[in-house]
C-alpha positions as CSV (number, residue, x, y, z in Angstrom):
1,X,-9.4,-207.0,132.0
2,X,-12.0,-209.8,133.3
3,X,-11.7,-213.3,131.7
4,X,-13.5,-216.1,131.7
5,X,-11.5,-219.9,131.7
6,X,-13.7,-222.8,129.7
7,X,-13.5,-226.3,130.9
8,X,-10.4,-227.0,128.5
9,X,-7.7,-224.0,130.2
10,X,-8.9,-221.2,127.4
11,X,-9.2,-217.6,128.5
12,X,-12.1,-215.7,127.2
13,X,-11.6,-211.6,127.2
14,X,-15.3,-210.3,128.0
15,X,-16.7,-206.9,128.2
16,X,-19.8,-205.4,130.1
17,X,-21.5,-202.4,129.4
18,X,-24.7,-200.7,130.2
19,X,-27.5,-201.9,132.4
20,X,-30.8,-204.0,131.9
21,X,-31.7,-207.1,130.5
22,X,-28.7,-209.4,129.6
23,X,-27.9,-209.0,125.8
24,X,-24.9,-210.9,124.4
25,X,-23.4,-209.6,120.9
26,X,-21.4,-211.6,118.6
27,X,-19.3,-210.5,115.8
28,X,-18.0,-211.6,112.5
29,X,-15.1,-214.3,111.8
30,X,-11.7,-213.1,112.6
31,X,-12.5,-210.1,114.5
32,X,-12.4,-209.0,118.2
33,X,-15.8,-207.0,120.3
34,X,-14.6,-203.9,118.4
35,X,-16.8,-205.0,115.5
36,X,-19.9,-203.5,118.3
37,X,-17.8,-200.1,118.7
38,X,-19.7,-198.1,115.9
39,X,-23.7,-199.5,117.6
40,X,-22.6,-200.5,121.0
41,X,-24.2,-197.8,122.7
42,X,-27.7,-198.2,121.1
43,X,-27.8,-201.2,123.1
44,X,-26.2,-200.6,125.9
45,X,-28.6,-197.7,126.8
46,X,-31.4,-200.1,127.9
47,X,-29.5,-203.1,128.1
48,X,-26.2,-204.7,129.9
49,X,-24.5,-205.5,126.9
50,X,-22.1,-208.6,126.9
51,X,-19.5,-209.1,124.3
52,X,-16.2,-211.2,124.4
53,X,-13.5,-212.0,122.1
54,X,-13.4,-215.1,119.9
55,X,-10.7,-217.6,120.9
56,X,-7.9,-216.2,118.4
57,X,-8.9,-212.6,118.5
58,X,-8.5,-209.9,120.9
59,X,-7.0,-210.1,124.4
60,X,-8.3,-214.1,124.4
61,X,-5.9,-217.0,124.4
62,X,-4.9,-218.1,120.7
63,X,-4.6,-222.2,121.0
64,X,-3.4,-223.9,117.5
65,X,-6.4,-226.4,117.7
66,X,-9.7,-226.9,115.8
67,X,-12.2,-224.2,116.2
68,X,-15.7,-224.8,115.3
69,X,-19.3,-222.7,115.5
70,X,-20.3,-225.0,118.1
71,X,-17.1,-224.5,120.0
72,X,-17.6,-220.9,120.2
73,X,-21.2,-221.3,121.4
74,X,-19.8,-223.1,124.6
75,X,-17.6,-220.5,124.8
76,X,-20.0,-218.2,125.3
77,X,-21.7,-220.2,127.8
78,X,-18.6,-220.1,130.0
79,X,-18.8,-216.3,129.3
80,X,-21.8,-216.1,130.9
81,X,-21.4,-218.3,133.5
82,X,-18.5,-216.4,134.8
83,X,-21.1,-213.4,134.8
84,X,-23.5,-215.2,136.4
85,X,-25.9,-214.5,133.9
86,X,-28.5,-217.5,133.5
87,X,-30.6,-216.1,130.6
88,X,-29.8,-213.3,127.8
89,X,-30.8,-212.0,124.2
90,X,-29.0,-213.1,121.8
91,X,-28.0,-210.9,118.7
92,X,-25.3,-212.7,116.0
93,X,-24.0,-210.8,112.8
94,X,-22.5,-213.0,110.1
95,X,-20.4,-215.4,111.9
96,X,-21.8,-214.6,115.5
97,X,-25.3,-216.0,113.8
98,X,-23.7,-219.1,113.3
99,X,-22.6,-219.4,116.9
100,X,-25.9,-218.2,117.6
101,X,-28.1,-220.8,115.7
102,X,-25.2,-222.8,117.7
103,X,-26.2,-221.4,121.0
104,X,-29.8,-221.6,120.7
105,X,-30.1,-225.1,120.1
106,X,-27.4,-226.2,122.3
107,X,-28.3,-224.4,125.1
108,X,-32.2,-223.1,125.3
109,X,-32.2,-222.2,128.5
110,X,-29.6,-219.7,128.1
111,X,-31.5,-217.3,125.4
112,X,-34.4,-215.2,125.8
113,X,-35.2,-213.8,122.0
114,X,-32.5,-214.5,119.0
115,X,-31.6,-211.9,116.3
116,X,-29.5,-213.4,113.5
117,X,-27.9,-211.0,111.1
118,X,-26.3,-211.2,107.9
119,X,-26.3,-214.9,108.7
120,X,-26.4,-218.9,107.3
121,X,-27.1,-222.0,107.8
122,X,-24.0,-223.3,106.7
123,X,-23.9,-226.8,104.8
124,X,-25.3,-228.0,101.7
125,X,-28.1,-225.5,102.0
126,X,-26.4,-222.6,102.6
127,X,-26.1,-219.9,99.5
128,X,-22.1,-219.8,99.2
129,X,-20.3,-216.4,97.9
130,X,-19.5,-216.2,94.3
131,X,-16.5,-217.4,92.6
132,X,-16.1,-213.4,91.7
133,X,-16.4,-212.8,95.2
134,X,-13.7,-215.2,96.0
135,X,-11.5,-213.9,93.7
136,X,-11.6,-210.1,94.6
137,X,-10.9,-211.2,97.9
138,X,-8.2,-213.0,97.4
139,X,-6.1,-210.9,94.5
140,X,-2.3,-211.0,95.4
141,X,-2.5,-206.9,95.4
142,X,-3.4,-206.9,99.3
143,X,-4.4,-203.1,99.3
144,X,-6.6,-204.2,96.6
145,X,-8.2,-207.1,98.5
146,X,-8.5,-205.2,101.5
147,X,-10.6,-202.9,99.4
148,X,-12.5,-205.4,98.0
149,X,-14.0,-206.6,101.2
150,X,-14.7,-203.0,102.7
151,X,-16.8,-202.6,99.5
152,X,-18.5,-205.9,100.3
153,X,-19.5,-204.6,104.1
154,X,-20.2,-201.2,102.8
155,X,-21.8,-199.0,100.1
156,X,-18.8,-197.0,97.9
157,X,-20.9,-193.4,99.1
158,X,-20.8,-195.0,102.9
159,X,-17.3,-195.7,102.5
160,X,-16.6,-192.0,100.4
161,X,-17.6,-190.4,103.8
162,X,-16.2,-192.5,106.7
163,X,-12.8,-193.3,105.6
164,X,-12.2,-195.4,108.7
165,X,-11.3,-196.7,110.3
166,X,-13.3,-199.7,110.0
167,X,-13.2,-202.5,112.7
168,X,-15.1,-204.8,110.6
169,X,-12.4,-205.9,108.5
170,X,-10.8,-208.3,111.3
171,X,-8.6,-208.0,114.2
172,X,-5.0,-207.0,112.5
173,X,-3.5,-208.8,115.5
174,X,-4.4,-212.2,115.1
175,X,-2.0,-214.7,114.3
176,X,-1.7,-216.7,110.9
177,X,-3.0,-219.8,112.1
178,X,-6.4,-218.3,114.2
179,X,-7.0,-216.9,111.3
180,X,-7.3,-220.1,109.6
181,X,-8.8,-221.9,111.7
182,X,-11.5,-218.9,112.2
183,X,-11.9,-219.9,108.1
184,X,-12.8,-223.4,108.7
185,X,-14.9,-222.7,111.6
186,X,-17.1,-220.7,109.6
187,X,-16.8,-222.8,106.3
188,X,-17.7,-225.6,108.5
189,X,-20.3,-224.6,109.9
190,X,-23.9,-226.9,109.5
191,X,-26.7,-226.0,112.2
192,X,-29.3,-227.2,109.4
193,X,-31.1,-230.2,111.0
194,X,-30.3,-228.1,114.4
195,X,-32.6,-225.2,113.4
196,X,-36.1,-226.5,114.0
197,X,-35.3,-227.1,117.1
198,X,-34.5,-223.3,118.5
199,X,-37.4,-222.1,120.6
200,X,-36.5,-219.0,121.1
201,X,-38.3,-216.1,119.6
202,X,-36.3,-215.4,116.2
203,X,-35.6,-212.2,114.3
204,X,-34.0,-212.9,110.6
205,X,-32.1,-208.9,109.3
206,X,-30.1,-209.3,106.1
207,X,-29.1,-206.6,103.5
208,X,-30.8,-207.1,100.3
209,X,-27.3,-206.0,98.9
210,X,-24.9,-208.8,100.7
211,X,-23.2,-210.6,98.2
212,X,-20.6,-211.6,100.9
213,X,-22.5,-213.7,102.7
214,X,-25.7,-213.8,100.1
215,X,-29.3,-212.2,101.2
216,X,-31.0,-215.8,99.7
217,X,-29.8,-217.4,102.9
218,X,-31.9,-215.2,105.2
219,X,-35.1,-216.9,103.8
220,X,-34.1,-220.2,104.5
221,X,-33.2,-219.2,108.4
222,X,-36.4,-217.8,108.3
223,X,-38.1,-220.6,107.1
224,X,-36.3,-223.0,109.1
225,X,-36.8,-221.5,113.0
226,X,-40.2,-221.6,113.6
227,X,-42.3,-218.4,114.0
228,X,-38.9,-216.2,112.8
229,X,-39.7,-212.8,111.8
230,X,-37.9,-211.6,107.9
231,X,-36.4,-208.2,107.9
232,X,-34.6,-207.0,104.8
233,X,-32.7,-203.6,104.5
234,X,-32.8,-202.4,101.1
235,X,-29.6,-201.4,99.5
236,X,-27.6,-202.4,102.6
237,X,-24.0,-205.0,102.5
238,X,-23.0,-207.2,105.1
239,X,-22.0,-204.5,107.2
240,X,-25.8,-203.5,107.2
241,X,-25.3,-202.7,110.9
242,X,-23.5,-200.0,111.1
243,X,-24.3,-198.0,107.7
244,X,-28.1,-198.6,108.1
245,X,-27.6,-198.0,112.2
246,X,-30.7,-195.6,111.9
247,X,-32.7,-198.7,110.6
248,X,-31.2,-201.5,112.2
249,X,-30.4,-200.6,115.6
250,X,-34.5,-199.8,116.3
251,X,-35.6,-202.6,114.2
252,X,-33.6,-205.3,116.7
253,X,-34.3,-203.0,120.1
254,X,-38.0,-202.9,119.2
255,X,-38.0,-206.9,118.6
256,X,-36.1,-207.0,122.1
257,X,-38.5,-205.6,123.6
258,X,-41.1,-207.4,122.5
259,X,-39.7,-210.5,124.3
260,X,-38.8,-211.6,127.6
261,X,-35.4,-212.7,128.4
């Protein structure tokens, strides 16, 4: 298993597959590269495909300490850098957009074209979940909650014919305290006065259907990166990704390819 060691002692599980231009894939908060499993090898067929596990997740260290977006952005940084891999795509679902938007601006050099899905800005501007959101995910009937956010990633037919299981959900092996600090990492996230800034060529995918992380935020990234493309999938959740592979997976490769890395 290769790791990668940031400048403060943390080991970073990484995985490589496939072979052609550099494209790094981030996943949602709390959970480990398996979120890619399902679409991985859409990608990986005409490009080498880098994914790692958060700090807290997967086969990576678990420190009790403050996470943030930004954090994980450096992180994947020293992912790279143990790769030796100057320049890649970037593509970020939910809270791998955040460390994305993160990554772009903090590091320009580093990314070739930028896909953010099912994404926000974070902040005051961001368009937060519901209070009825919040509530059916956190009813003290845990089978119930747990169904509660597979219905928020997926349509009930979706989920009818692909009982799982579902590696979207978060990594059942993380610790009680990554978890929360994967929470406030997302919750804290801001990259609002950041986004203007990003130069790289910007593709904006959302469900029209995400009331998880809500579809009004894809507008404002849009509107905020200059020249970033809109894309909406219509009738898709936040797990747009995997249901609407058919759509999604040629929509981003045909952006890719548009760009240099």
């Amino acid at each position: 298993m290769p790791y990668a060691t940031t400048d403060g002692g943390v080991k970073l599980s990484y995985q490589v597959r496939g072979d052609g231009p550099a494209l790094v894939l981030l996943q949602g908060q709390a959970n480990d590269h398996r979120w890619w499993d399902p679409v991985r090898d859409d990608f990986a067929a005409g490009h080498l495909t880098v994914t790692l596990d958060w700090r807290g997740t997967g086969d990576s260290d678990k420190p009790d300490e403050p996470y943030t977006t930004r954090g994980f952005a450096a992180d994947v940084v020293a992912v790279l850098d143990a790769l030796g891999i100057g320049r890649a795509h970037v593509y970020g679902t939910s809270m791998g957009g955040r460390v994305a938007q993160w990554l772009a601006a903090d590091h320009p050099g580093r990314v070739g074209a930028l896909v953010l899905g099912c994404s926000s800005p974070g902040g005051a501007h961001g368009v937060e979940r519901s209070n009825e959101v919040r509530r059916s995910l956190a009813q003290p009937d845990r089978a119930a909650a747990e169904r509660a956010l597979l219905e928020l990633m997926y349509t009930p037919a979706w989920l009818a014919a692909h009982p799982g299981p579902h590696h979207t959900t978060g990594d059942p092996g993380m610790p009680a305290h990554a978890r929360r600090r994967h929470l406030a990492a997302s919750a804290g996230h801001d990259a609002w006065d950041a986004l203007p800034a990003i130069a790289a060529p910007t593709l904006v995918v959302h469900g029209t259907d995400d009331v998880f992380n809500p579809a009004a935020n894809a507008p404002l990234l849009a509107g905020r990166i200059p020249g970033a493309e809109l894309r909406l999938i219509e009738g898709a959740r936040h797990a747009y990704f995997e249901e609407f592979r058919e759509i999604a997976s040629p929509m981003v490769l045909e952006f890719l390819a548009a760009q240099p890395v």
